[in-house]
N, C-alpha and C positions, 0 to 999 in steps of 0.2 A: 383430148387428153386432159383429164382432169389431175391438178400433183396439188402436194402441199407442202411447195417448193424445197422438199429434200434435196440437198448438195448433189446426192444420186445422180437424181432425176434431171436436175436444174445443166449436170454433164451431159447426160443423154439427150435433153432437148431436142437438138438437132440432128439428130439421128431419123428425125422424121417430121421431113421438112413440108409435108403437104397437109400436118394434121390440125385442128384447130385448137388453140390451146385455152386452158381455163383454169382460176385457182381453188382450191377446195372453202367453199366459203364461211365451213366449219370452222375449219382451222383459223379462217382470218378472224372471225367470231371469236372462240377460244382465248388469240393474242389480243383482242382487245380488252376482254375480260382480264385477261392475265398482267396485262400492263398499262391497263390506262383502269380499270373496275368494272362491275357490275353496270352502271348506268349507261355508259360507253356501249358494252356491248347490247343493251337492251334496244337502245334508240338505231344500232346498228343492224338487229334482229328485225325490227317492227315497223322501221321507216325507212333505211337504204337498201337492204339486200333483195327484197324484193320488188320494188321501186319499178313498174314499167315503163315509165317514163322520165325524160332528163329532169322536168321541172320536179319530181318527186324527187330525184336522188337528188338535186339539188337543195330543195326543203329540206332535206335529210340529212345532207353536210353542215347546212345551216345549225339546224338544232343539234348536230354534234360538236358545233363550233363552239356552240352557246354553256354544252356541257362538259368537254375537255378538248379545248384546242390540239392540245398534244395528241388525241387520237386521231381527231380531226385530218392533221397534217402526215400521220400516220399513214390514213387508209387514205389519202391524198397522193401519195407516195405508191401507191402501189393501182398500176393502170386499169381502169374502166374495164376495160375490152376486157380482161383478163376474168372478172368476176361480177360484174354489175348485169342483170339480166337485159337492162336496155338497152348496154353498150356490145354484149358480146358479140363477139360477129359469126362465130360456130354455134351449134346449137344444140342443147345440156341432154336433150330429151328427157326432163324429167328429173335428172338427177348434178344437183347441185354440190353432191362433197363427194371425198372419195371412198364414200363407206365400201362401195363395188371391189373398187382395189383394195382393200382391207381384209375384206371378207374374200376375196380368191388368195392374199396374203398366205391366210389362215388356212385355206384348203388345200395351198400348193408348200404347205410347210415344210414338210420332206421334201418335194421336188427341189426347192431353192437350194437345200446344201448341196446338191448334186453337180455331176459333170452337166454341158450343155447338152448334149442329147438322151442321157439320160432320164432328165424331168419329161420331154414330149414324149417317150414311150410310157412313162409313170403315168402322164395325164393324159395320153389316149386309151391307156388300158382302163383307166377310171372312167372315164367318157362309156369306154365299150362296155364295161360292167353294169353301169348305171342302164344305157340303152336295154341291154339283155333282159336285166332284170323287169325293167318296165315291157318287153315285150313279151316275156313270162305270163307273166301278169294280165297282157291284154287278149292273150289266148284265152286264160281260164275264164276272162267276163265275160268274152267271148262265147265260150261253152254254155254258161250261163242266159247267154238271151242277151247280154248288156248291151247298149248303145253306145255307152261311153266308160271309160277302163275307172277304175277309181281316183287314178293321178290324174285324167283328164277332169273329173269331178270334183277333184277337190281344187285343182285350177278355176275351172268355171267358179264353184261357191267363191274360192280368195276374191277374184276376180268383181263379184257383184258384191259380195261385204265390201269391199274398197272403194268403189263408183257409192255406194250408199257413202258415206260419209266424204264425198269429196265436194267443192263446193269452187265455182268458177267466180274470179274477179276479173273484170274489165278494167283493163286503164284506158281504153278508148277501141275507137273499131276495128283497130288490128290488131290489138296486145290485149292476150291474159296469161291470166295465172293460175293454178289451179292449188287448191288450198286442203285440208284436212279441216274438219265442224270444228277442231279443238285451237287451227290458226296455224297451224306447222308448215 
């Protein structure tokens, strides 16, 4: 479970006591920017949050120390495990803020105002719309001679544009990271 410690969420916690928990490390980004400045969160970007190892996130506290103590003590303040990719002890697959829960946010917009069972018929009917449509679809390529439907094609292309531009760091011979050519 990735939050961004909304009051919400921060109630519900324990509502699901077997899952692994994680902070959105945008967000902790963002608050440092937002309260300690720009350089804070730069050194917080580029030397702690990715860090696969202790003695990096370590160097990295360091050189936060050097450049605002107060944030320093900050993200000192808020535990390892929770957000430090060395420390965590669940694992992100990949995805480190809560853009995921953001973006179903936005798709289940209607559902939220709703009764409880209400939203799960809204969003399996959407589900089964979605399915339908896509199997529409795989008839007529189908008809066509096609091997693979156009959504499965256009998966595959996203799929190799993205492996092109990705780019693997090593922190040693069990830890990496996988990175974007531009650093993200």
């Amino acid at each position: 479970m990735i939050s961004d410690r909304d009051k919400g969420l921060l109630k519900a916690d324990n509502e699901i006591p077997l899952a692994n928990r994680a902070l959105c490390v945008e967000h902790i980004s963002h608050n440092l920017q937002n309260t300690y400045g720009r350089p804070s969160r730069l050194i917080f970007n580029q030397q702690i949050r990715h860090a696969l190892t202790e003695q990096k996130v370590q160097a990295g506290f360091a050189a936060l120390r050097d450049t605002s103590p107060n944030a320093a003590e900050y993200l000192e303040d808020i535990p390892l495990i929770l957000w430090s990719s060395s420390y965590l002890l669940g694992k992100r697959y990949g995805h480190n803020t809560s853009n995921l829960v953001e973006v179903m946010n936005k798709w289940m917009l209607e559902e939220r105002r709703m009764c409880v069972l209400d939203p799960l018929h809204s969003l399996w009917s959407k589900c089964m719309d979605l399915h339908f449509r896509r199997l529409q679809e795989a008839k007529i390529e189908d008809e066509k001679g096609a091997i693979l439907t156009k959504h499965t094609t256009k998966l595959l292309q996203e799929s190799m544009d993205h492996a092109l531009v990705r780019n693997v760091r090593y922190a040693d011979a069990d830890n990496a990271s996988v990175h974007t050519y531009s650093g993200k």
